[in-house]
N, C-alpha and C positions, 0 to 999 in steps of 0.2 A: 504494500500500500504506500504511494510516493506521501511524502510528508508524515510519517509513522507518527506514531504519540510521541506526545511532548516530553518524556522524563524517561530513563532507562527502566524504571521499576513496571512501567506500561506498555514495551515492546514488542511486538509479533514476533515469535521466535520466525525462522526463514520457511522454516518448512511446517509452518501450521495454515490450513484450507478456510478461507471465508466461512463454511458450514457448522466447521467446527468450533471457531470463534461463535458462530451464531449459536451451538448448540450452547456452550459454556455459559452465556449469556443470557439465556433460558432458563438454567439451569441457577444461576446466581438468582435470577427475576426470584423464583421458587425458593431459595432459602432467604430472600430478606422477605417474602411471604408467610414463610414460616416462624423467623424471630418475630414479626408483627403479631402473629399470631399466640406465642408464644409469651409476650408482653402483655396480648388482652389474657391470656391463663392466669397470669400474674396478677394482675388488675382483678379477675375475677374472684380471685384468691383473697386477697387482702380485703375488697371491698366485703364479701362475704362472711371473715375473720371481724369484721370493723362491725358488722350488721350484726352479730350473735354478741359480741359486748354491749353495744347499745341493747339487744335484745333482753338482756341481765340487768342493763340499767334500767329499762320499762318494768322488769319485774319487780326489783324493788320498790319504785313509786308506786307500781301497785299495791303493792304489800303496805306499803305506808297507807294510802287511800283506803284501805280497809277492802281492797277486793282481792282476800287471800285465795279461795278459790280458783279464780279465775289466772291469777300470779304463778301457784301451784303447777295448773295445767300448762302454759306458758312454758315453766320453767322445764316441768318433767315432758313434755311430750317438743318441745324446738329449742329450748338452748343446747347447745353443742350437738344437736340432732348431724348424723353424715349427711351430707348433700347429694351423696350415689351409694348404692348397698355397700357398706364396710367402708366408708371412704369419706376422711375427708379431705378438705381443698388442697393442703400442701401433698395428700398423697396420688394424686390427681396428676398435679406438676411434676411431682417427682418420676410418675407413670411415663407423661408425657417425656419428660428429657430423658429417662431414660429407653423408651420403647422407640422414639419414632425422633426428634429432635437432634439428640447425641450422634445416631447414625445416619440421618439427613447430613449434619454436618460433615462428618469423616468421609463418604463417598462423594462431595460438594469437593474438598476438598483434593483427595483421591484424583478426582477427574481431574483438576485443576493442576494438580503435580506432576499425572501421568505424560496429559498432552499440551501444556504452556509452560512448563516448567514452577509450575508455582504461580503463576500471573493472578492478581483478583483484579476483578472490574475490566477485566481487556473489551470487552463488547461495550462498556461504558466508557473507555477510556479514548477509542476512538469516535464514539457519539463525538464528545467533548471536542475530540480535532478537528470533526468536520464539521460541528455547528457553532463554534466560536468564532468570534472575527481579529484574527494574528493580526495583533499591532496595538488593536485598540486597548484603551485603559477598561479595566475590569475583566479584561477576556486574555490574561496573561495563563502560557500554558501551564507554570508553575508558581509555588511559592517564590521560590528564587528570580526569578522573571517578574515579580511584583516588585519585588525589594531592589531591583537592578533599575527598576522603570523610574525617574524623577519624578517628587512628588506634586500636586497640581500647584500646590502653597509654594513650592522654592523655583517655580516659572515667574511667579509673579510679580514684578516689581512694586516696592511700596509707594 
């Protein structure tokens, strides 16, 4: 590809095929898919954890209010209730990273060592080259290429 990426760490090795750039690419799409997904578990988890404390907090004002009863069943039939048979939220997460997440990751990976030598973001890396505009201010192709570029303030005469 003439004009390859901007930084060594983003290089097309010589003899890697459009396809399979494009599969790799795919293939990253699919595991930042998955940490998103991964993050709402998380989210599920904690918000879930935060709702059965609160859940303990309404029992006792009920119990203050005089509707022990009611506080009673509360407390014995959904605090700390599992949220799936035998299960609760952090054993869930831990199901997930370990059944399906952990080894998404290692063959995400895998592929990525096998046939780029290790490259992450190569399908992203060339987006980046062919839709930024080489020259302009904010579309430098790296950090170092920002820092090299003068700034808008030391153009300016007082």
């Amino acid at each position: 590809m003439d004009g390859d990426l901007p930084d060594n760490d983003h290089r097309t090795p010589p003899d890697v095929d459009e396809l399979t750039v494009e599969a790799l690419g795919k293939l990253s799409e699919a595991l930042e898919k998955v940490e998103i997904a991964r993050g709402d578990l998380y989210r599920f988890h904690q918000m879930t954890g935060s709702a059965d404390f609160a859940l303990g907090d309404a029992v006792g004002l009920l119990r203050r209010a005089g509707h022990d009863r009611l506080a009673d069943r509360i407390d014995t039939e959904l605090v700390g209730r599992n949220v799936l048979p035998g299960r609760w939220t952090f054993q869930i997460v831990e199901d997930y990273d370990d059944t399906y997440w952990s080894v998404f990751r290692a063959l995400e990976k895998e592929a990525r060592e096998t046939l780029v030598g290790g490259t992450r973001h190569l399908h992203e890396a060339r987006l980046k080259q062919e839709r930024r505009s080489a020259g302009l201010p904010g579309h430098e192709a790296t950090p170092a290429e920002t820092a090299a570029r003068p700034s808008q303030n030391s153009q300016q005469t007082p």
